[in-house]
ROTORRO-630792 format. One record per residue (C-alpha): x, y, z; residue number from 1. Coordinates in Angstrom, 1 decimal. Layout:
residues N
X:Y:Z:NUM
...
end
This chain:
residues 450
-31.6:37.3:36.8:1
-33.2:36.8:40.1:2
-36.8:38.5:39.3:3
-38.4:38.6:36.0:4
-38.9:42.1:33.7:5
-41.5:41.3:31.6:6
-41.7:43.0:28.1:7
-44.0:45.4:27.2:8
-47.8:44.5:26.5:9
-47.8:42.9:23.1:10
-48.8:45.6:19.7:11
-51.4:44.8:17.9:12
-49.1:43.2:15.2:13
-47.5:41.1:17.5:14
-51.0:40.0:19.1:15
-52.2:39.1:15.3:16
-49.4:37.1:14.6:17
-49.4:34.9:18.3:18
-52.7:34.7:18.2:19
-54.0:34.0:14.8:20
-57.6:34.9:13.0:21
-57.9:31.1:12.4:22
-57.4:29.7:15.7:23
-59.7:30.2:18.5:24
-58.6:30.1:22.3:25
-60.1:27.4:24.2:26
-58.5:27.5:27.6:27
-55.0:28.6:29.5:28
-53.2:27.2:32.3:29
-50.8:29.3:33.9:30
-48.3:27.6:36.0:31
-46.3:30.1:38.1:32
-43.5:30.3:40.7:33
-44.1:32.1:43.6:34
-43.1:35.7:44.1:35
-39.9:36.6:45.6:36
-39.2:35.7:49.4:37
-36.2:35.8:51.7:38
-33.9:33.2:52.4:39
-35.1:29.9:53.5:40
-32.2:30.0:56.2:41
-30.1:32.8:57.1:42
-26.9:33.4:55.6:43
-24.1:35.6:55.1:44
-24.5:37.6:58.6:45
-20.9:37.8:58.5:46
-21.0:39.5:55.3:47
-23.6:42.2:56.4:48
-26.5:40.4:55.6:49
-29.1:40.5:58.3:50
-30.9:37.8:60.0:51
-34.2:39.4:59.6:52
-35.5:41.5:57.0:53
-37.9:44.1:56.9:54
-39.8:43.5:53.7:55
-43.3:41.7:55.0:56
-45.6:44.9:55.6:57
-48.4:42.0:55.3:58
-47.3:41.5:59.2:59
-49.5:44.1:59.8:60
-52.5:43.5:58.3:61
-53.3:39.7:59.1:62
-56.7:38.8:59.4:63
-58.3:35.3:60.7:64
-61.1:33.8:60.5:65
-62.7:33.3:63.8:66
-65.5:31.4:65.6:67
-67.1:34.0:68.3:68
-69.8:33.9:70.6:69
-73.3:31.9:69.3:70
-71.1:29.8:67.0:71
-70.9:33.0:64.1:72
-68.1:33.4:62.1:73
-66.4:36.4:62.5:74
-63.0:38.1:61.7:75
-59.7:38.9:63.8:76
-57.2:41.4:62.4:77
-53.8:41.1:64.2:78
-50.4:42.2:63.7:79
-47.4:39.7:64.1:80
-44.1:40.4:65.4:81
-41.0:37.7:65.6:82
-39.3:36.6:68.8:83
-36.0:34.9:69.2:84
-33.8:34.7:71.7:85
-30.0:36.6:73.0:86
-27.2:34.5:73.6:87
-27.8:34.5:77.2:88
-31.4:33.0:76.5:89
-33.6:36.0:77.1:90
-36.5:36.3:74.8:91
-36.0:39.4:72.3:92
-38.0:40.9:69.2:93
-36.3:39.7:66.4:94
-35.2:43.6:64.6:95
-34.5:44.2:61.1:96
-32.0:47.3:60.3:97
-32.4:50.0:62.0:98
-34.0:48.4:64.6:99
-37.3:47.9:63.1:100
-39.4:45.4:65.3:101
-42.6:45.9:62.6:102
-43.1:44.4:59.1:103
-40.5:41.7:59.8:104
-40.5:38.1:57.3:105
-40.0:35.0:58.6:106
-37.6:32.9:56.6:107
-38.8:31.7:53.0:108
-41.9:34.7:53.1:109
-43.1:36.0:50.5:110
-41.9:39.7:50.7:111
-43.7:42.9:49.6:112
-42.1:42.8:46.6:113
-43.3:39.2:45.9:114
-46.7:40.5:46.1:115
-46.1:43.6:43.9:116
-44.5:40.7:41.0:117
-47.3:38.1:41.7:118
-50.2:41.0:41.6:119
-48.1:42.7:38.4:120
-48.5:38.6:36.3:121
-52.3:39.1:37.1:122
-52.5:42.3:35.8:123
-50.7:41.2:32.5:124
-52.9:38.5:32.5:125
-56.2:40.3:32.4:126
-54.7:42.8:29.8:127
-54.3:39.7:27.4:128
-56.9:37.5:27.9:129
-59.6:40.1:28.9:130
-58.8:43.7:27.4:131
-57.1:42.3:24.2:132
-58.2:38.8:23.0:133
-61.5:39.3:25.3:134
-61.2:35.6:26.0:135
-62.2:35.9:29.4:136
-65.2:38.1:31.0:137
-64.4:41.1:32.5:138
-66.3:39.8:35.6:139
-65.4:36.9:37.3:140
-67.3:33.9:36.0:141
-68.9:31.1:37.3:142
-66.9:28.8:39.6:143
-67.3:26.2:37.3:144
-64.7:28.4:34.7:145
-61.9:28.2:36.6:146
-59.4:26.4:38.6:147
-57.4:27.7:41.3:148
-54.7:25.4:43.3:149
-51.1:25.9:45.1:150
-49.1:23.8:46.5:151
-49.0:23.6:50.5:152
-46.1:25.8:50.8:153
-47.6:29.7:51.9:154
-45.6:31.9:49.7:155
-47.4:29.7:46.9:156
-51.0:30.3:47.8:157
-50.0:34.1:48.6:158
-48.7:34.0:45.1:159
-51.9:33.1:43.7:160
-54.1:35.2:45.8:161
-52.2:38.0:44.3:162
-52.6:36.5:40.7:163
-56.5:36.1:40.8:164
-56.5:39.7:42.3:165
-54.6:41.1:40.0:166
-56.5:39.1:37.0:167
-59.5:40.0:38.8:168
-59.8:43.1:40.9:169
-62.5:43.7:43.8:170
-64.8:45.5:41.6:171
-64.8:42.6:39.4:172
-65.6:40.3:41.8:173
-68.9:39.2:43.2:174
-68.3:39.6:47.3:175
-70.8:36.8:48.4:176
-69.2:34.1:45.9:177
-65.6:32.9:47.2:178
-63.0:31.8:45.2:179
-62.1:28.3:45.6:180
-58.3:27.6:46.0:181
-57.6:23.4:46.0:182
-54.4:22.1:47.6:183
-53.5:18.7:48.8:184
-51.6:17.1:51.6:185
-47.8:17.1:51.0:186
-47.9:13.1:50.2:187
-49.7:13.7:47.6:188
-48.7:17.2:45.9:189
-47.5:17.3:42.0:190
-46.9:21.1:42.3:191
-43.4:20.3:42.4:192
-41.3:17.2:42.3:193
-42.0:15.8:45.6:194
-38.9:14.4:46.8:195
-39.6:13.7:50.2:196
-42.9:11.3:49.2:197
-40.9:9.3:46.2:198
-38.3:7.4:47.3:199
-37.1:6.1:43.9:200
-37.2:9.9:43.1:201
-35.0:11.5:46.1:202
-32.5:8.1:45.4:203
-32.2:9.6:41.4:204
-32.1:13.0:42.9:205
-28.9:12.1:45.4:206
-27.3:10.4:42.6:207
-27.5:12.9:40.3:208
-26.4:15.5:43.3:209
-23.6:13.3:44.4:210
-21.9:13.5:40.2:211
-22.8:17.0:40.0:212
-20.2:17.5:43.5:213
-17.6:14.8:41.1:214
-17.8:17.0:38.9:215
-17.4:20.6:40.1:216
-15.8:20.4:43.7:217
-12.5:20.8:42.4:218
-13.3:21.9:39.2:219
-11.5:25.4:37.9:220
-15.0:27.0:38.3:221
-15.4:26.8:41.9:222
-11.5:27.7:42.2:223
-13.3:30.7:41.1:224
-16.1:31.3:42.8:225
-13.8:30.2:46.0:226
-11.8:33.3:45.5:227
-14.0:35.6:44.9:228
-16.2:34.7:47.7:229
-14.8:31.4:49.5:230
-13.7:34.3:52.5:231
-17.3:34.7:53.9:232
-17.5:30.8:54.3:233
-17.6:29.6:57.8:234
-14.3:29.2:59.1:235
-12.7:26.1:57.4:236
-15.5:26.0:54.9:237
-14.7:26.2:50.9:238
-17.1:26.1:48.4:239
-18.5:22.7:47.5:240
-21.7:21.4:46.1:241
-22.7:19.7:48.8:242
-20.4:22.1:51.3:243
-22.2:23.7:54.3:244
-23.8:26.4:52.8:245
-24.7:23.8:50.0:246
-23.6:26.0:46.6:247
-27.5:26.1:45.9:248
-28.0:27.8:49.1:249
-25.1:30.1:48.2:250
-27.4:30.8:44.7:251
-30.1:31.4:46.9:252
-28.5:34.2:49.1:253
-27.7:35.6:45.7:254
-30.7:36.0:44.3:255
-33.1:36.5:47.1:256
-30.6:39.5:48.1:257
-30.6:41.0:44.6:258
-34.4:41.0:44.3:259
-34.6:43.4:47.2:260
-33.3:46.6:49.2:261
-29.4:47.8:50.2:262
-30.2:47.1:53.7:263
-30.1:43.5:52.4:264
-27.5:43.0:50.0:265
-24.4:41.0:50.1:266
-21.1:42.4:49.1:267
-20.4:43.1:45.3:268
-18.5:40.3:44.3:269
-21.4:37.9:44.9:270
-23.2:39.7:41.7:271
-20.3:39.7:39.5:272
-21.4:38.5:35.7:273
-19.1:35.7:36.2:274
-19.7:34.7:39.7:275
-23.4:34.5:38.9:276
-23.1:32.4:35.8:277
-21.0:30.0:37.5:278
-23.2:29.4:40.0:279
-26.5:29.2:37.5:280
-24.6:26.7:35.3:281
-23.6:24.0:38.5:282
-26.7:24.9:40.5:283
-28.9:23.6:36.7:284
-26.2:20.8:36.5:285
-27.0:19.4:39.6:286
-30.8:20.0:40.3:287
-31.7:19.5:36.5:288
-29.8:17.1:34.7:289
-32.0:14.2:35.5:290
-34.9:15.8:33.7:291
-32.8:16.1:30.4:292
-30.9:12.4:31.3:293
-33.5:9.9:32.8:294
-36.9:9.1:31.3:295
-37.4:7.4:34.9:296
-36.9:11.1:36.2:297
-39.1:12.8:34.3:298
-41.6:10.5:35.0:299
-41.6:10.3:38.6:300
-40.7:14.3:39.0:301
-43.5:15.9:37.0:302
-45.0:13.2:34.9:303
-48.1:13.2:37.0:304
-48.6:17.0:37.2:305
-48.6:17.0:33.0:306
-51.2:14.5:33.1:307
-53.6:16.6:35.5:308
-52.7:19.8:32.5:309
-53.6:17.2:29.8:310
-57.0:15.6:31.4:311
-58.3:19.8:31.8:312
-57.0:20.3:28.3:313
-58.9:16.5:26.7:314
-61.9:17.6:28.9:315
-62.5:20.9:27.2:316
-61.8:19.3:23.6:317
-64.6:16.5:24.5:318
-66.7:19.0:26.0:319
-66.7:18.1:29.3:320
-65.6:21.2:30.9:321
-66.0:24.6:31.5:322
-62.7:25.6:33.0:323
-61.5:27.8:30.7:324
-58.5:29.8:32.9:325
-56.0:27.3:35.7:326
-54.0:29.5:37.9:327
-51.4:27.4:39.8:328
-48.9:28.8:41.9:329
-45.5:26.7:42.9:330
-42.0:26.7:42.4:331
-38.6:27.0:40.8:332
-38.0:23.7:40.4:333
-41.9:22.8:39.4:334
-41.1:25.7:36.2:335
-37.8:24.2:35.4:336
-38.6:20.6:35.8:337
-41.3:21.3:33.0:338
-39.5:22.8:30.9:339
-36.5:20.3:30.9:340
-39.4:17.6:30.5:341
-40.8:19.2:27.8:342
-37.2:19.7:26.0:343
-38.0:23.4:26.3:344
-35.5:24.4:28.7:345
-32.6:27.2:28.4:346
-30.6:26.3:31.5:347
-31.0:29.2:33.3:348
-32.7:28.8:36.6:349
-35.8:30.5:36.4:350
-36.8:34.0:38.3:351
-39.6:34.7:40.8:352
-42.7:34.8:39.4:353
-41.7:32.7:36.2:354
-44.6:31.3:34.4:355
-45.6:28.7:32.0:356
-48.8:29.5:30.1:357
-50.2:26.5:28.2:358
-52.9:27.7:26.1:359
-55.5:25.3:24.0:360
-57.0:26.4:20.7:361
-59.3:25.1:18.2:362
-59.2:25.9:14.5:363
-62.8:27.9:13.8:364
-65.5:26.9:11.5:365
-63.9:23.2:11.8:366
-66.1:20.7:10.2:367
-65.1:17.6:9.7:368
-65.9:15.8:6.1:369
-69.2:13.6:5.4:370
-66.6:10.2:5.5:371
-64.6:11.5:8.9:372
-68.3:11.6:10.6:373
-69.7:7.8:9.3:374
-66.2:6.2:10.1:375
-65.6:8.1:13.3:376
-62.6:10.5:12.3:377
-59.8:11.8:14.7:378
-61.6:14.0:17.5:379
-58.2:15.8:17.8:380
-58.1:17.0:14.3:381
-58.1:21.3:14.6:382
-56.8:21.2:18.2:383
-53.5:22.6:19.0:384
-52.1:23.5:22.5:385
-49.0:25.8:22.6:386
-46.8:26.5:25.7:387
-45.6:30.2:26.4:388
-42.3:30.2:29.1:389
-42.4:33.9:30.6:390
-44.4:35.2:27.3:391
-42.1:33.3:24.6:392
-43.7:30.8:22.9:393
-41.4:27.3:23.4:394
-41.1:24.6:20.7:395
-41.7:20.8:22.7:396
-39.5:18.1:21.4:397
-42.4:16.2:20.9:398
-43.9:18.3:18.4:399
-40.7:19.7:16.4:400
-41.6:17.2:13.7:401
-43.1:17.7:10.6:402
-46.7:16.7:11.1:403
-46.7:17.4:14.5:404
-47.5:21.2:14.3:405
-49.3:23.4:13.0:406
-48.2:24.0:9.4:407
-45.4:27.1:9.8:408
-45.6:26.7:13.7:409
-43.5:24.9:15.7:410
-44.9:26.0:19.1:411
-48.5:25.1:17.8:412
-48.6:21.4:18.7:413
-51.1:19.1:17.4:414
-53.4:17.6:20.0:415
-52.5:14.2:19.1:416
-48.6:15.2:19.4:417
-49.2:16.9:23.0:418
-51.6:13.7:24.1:419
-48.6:11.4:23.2:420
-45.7:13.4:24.4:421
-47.4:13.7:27.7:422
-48.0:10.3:27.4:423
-45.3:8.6:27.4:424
-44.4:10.6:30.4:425
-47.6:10.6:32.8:426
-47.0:7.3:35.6:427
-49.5:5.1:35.6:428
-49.5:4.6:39.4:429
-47.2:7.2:40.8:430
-47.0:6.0:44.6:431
-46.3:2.4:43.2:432
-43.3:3.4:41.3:433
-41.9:5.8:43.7:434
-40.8:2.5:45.1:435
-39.9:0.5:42.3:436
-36.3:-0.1:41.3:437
-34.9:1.2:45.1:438
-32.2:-2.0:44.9:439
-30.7:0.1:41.4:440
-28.0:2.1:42.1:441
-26.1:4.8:41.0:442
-26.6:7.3:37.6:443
-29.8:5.4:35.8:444
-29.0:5.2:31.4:445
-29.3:8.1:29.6:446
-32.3:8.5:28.1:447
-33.0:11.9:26.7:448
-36.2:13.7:25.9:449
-37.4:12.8:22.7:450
end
């Protein structure tokens, strides 16, 4: 499944029984990948697949922000069209089919259809938290109330443009107050697992690449997949892990192709049931196993972006904040990598415009009793956070236990459960030990989430 189909809206029964009388929502954080995009590198031309597509209307309509004459800010609308070059050197307009010069992507851009999935998750969002559970006001709030953040990657901060619009529509919208969108310089993002700022992390990440090829280069699975599809290799190519395409790239073409048009598409046998299980289950092997395998993984890959969820979620609890909605748009490997973390994950990579919802309550009427308020009693007692993968609620291994949920309700964790599970996780100093333990070689000792 390369794009997600949600379900319907939830029924009033099913809204009653998610979302129950005694529990009172406190605050959501909706972590998202971006919408769907084309290839990050063309593929597959010898299979019919064009180098250029002509799914980015958005080309079009591009508008700058410009400084004009007496130092005022003003706006520049422009259309963009790509350039390359023939084989003789002479500079052409790069054409999608039929010789379409307009609405052209570049590669890894978030296509029209991206922006119709994106905007579609804001729209759902607003139906639940405004029109059904009226958590959040109709009109948008104060800035205070919300967070808004993507990582440095474009398609991401389209994707969450088109989320807030969709959440919140022009008319609900005050035009004089702008939306702030954070994002931070790569070196420091935690949007995704940032492999190319943590060394330890990209060594654990090879190692864990370099078994996955071990184990399936000349496994009876890729004998498959090699003759089904092995014939629109490059010549004296087969299909390996870490071939040229690398099989993840192959699982790319797939699904970017299948989440848009025929002018696109790549033959049939690349979509066969078979073909595209085989590639899900090596592609998870390879860029997923640490998660589930190495505590030093986990850690290093998304330990610090848990810790920024938990802080917003302690800081509401405490009183400290208003932030009641997050909106944070990334990628595949930032939804699967919490998931795995988390011990929530199904090992199936996840589609554009996945999302992660985790949601904060607070029993109502909680009072605590005359003895909890002279000795100090637990301040997490009636809090519960819950997280919803593409709108299932998920069970965290670190709250399956009895006493660690909600009476009844696995997904319901306790505050103190979530606090600890995330603890135990977070880094304490996340550039430091991206270069600890660089002399340690090879698969680190299974230790698997708890």
């Amino acid at each position: 499944m390369s794009t997600f189909q949600p379900p319907p809206s939830y029924t009033a029964q099913q809204l009653a029984a998610l979302y129950p009388s005694a529990l009172e929502l406190r605050q959501v954080q909706v972590i998202f990948r971006h919408g769907e995009r084309t290839q990050v590198s063309s593929r597959f031309q010898n299979a019919g697949v064009p180098p250029f597509w002509p799914y980015c209307n958005v080309a079009s309509r591009f508008t700058a922000a410009v400084l004009g004459p007496g130092n005022t800010w003003d706006t520049l609308s422009f259309q963009r069209r790509i350039e390359t070059f023939a084989k003789n050197g002479e500079a052409i307009l790069g054409a999608g089919p039929g010789a379409v010069v307009d609405g052209v992507c570049t590669p890894g851009e978030l296509t029209d259809r991206g922006r119709e999935t994106t905007l579609a998750l804001g729209t759902r969002l607003r139906k639940l938290y405004v029109d059904q559970l009226r958590f959040l006001s109709p009109s948008l709030g104060h800035q205070n109330e919300y967070y808004l953040r993507a990582t440095p990657v474009v398609r991401a901060l389209e994707s969450v443009q088109q989320v807030f619009i969709g959440l919140y529509p022009t008319p609900f919208r005050d035009p004089s107050a702008f939306p702030i969108i954070h994002t931070r310089s790569p070196a420091e993002e935690n949007l995704f697992p940032n492999e190319p700022n943590c060394r330890r992390f990209a060594q654990l990440g090879r190692a864990f690449a370099k078994a996955a090829a071990e184990k399936w280069n000349d496994s009876p699975e890729m004998e498959y997949l090699q003759q089904k599809i092995g014939k629109w290799l490059p010549p004296g190519e087969r299909l390996k892990v870490d071939g040229h395409p690398r099989l993840s790239g192959v699982y790319d073409s797939v699904n970017t192709t299948l989440a848009h048009g025929p002018q696109t598409r790549l033959p049939d046998e690349f979509y066969e049931d078979e073909v595209r299980r085989i590639l899900n289950d090596i592609n998870v092997d390879e860029w997923f196993r640490g998660y589930k395998e190495s505590f030093e993984f986990r850690r290093l890959g998304l330990g610090s972006l848990l810790e920024d969820v938990k802080t917003r979620i302690v800081d509401v609890t405490k009183g400290e904040s208003d932030i009641k909605l997050a909106l944070m748009g990334c990628h595949d490997t930032t939804i699967a990598g919490l998931l795995a973390t988390l011990g929530s994950f199904d090992g199936q990579w996840p589609p554009f415009t996945s999302s992660i919802a985790i949601e904060t309550f607070r029993t109502k009427n909680h009072r605590q009793s005359f003895w909890q308020k002279i000795v100090g009693g637990n301040k997490d007692d009636g809090w519960y956070v819950r997280m919803r993968y593409n709108e299932k609620p998920m069970v965290i291994a670190g709250c399956r236990k009895e006493g660690k949920h909600l009476q009844g309700d696995q997904t319901l964790c306790t505050m103190a459960a979530f606090k600890e599970t995330i603890e135990k996780i977070a880094p304490k100093d996340w550039a430091k030990e991206c270069h600890a333990n660089l002399d340690v070689t090879g698969l680190p000792k299974v230790e698997e989430v708890e």
